[in-house]
C-alpha positions as CSV (number, residue, x, y, z in Angstrom):
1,X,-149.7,46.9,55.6
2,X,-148.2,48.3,52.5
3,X,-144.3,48.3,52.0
4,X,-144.1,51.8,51.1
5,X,-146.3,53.1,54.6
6,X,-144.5,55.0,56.6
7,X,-145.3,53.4,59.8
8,X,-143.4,50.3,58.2
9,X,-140.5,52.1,58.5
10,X,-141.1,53.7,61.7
11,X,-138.5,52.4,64.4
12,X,-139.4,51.4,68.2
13,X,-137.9,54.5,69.0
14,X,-139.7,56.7,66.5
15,X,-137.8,57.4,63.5
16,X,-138.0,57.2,60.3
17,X,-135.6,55.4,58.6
18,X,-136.0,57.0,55.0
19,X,-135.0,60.5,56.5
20,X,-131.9,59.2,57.6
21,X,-129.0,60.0,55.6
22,X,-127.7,56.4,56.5
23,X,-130.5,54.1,55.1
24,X,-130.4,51.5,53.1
25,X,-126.0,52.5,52.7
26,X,-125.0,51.7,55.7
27,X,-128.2,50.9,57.6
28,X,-131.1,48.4,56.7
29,X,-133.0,50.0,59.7
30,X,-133.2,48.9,63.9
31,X,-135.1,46.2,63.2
32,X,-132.8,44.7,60.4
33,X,-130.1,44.8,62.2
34,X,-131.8,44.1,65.4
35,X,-130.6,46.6,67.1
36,X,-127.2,47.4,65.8
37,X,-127.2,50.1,63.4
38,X,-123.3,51.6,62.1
39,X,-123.2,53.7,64.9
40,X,-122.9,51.6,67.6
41,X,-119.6,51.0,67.0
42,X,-118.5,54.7,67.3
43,X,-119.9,55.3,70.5
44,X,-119.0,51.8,72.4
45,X,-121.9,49.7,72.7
46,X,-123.4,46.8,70.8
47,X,-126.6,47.8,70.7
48,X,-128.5,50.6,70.9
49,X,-129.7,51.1,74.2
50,X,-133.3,52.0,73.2
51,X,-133.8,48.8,71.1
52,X,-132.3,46.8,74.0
53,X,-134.7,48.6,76.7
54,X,-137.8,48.4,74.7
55,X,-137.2,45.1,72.9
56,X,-135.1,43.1,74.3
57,X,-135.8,44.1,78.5
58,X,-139.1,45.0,78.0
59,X,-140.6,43.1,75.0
60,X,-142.4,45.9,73.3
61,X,-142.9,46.7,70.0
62,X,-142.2,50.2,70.3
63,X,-141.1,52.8,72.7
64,X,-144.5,54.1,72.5
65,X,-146.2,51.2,74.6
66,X,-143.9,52.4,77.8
67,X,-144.6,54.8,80.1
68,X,-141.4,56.4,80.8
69,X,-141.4,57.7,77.2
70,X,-138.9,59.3,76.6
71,X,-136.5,58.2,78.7
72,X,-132.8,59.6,79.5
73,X,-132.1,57.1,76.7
74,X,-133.2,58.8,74.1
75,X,-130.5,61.3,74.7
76,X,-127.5,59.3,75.8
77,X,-126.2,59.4,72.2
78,X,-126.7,62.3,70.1
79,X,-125.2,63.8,67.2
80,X,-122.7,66.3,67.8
81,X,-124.0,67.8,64.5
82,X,-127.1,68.5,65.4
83,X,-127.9,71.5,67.6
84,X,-129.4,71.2,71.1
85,X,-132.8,72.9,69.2
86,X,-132.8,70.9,66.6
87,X,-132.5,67.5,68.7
88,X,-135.4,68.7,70.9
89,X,-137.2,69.7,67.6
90,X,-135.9,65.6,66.7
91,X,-136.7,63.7,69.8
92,X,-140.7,65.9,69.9
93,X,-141.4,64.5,66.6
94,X,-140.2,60.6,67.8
95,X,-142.4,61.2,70.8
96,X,-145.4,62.4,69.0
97,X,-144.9,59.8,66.3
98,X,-145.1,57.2,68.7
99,X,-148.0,58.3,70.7
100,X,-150.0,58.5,67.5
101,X,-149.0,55.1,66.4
102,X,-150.0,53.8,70.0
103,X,-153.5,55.8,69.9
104,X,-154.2,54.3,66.4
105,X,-153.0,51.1,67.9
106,X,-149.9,50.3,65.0
């Protein structure tokens, strides 16, 4: 797989990291960091809870091999800054994304 395809930088849980206003400043991406990205430390945790579910419990690749997707943890933590629509518009696209990905078999 290229460097520069997208699904490269597609996390477990979905997103992409290029669209985040955080990447490659703060963040190197989930699977960098293993599961630790910046904001963990503003909300209390140590890791993400999705990473930890899907990697670390459940030994997936991504979110899209399990079949609670999603999961109450994909809106544990949200941005304040982001509308209610436009995190449902958010977490429909991660969703989606992943199915593809597990369809195609990526």
């Amino acid at each position: 797989m290229e460097p520069d395809d997208e699904s490269d930088e597609v996390m477990i849980c979905g997103i992409i990291c290029r669209e985040c206003n955080h990447y490659k400043i703060e963040c190197e991406g989930c699977r960098a960091v293993k599961g630790a990205p910046f904001w963990v430390a503003f909300v209390g945790v140590d890791r993400c809870p999705i990473y930890e579910c899907c990697v670390i419990d459940k030994k997936l690749d991504n979110c899209g091999q399990c079949e609670d997707l999603p999961c109450e943890r994909f809106t544990r933590f949200r941005d304040p800054s982001i509308s209610e629509e436009n995190a449902a518009r958010t977490l429909e696209s991660m969703v989606a994304r992943l199915k593809e990905m597990e369809q195609s078999g990526q």
